[in-house]
TIGUFI-936515 format. One record per residue (C-alpha): residue number from 1; x, y, z; residue in one letter. Coordinates in nm, 2 decimals, m for minus. Example, Ala and Ser with C-alpha at 12.3 -4.5 7.8 and 13.67 -1.06 7.14 Angstrom:
2
   pos        u        v        w   code
     1     1.23    m0.45     0.78      A
     2     1.37    m0.11     0.71      S
This chain:
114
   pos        u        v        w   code
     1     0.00     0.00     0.00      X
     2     0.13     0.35    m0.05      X
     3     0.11     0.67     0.18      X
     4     0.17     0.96     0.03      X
     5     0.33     0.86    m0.23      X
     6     0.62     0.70    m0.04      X
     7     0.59     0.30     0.00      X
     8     0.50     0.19     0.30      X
     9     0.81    m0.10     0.41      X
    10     0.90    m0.32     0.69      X
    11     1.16    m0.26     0.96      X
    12     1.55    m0.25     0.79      X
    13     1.62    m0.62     0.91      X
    14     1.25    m0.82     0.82      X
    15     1.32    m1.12     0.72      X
    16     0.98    m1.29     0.80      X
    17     0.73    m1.44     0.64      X
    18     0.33    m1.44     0.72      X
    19     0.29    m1.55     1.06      X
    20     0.65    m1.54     1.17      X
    21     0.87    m1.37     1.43      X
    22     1.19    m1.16     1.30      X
    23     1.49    m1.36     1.36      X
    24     1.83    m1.15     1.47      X
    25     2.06    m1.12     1.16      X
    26     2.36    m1.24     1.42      X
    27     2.37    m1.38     1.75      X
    28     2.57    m1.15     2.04      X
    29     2.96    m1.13     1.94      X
    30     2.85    m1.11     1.56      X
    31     2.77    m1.45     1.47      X
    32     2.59    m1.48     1.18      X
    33     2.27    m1.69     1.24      X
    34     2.31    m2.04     1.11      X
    35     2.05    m2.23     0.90      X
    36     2.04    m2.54     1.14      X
    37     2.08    m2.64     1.51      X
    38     2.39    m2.63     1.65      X
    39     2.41    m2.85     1.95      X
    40     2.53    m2.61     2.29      X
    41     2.67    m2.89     2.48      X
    42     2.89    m3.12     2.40      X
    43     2.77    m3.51     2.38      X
    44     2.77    m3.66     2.69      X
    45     2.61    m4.03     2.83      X
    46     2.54    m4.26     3.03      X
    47     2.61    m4.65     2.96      X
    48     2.28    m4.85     2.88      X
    49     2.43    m5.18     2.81      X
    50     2.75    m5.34     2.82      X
    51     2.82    m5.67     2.62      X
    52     3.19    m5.75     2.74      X
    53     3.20    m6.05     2.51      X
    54     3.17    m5.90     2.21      X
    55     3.30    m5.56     2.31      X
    56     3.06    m5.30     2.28      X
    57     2.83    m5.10     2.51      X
    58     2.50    m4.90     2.42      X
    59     2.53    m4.56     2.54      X
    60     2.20    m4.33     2.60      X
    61     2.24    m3.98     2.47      X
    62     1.89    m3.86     2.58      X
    63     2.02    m3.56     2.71      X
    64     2.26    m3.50     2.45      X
    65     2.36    m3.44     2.09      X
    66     2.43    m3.81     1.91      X
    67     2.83    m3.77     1.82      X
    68     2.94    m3.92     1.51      X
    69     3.08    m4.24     1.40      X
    70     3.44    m4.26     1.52      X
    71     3.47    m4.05     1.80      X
    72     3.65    m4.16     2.10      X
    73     3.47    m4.09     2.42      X
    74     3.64    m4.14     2.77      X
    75     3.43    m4.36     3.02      X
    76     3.39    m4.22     3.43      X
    77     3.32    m4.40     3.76      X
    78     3.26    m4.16     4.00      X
    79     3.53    m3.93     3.85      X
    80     3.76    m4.17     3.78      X
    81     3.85    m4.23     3.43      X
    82     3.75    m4.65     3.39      X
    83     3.77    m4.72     3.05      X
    84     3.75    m4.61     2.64      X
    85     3.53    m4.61     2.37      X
    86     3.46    m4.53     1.99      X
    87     3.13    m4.45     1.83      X
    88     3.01    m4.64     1.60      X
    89     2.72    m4.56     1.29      X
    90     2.46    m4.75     1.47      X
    91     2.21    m4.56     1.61      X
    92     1.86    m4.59     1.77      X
    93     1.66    m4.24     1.85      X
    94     1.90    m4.14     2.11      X
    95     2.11    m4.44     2.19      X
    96     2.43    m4.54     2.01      X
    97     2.65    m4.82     2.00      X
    98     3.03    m4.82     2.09      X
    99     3.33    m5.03     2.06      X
   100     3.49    m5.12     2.38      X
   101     3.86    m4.98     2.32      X
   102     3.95    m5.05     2.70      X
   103     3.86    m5.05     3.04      X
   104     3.62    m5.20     3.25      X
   105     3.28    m5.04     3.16      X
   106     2.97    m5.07     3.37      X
   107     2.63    m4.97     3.34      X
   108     2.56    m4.59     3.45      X
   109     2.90    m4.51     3.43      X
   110     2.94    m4.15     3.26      X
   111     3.08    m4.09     2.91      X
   112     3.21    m3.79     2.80      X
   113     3.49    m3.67     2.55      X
   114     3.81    m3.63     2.67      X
């Protein structure tokens, strides 16, 4: 529509469609907004399973970002660094399977990266 003469336009930095909220154009310090989710936290578990005989445990990321295949995670006991493991491609919604590298790994104990 047209006031005046003049057309009538948005705020500087719209870049919304019908129905939407204005997004910044960067995040504080001048990041520019990325198109996906970037996880905040890095991936950190608990141990859901452990199969010592075939050497691998299922680790529950429920409250975390799934890693990649390949990573290699440290395993805790009660702060105490107990074991090692690598990430493997299978995944399940937010469990993951790992290769036991060493260590004795128990259920609930805490994996992290290093």
């Amino acid at each position: 529509m047209f006031k005046g003469g003049e057309a009538e336009t948005g705020p500087a930095n719209s870049n919304t469609g019908a129905g939407e909220l204005p997004r910044p154009a960067s995040l504080p310090g001048g990041q520019p907004v990325a198109g996906k989710t970037v996880p905040t936290k890095a991936s950190r578990g608990k141990v859901a399973h452990v199969d010592a005989a075939l050497g691998f445990v299922v680790i529950d990321f429920t409250f975390s970002a799934l890693p990649p295949a390949g990573l290699r995670f440290g395993v805790f006991r009660n702060g105490l660094r107990v074991g090692e493991i690598t990430t493997t491609k299978m995944v399940d919604e937010a469990f993951q399977v790992a290769d036991i590298n060493k260590g004795d790994i128990r259920m609930g104990d805490d994996v992290r990266l290093d």
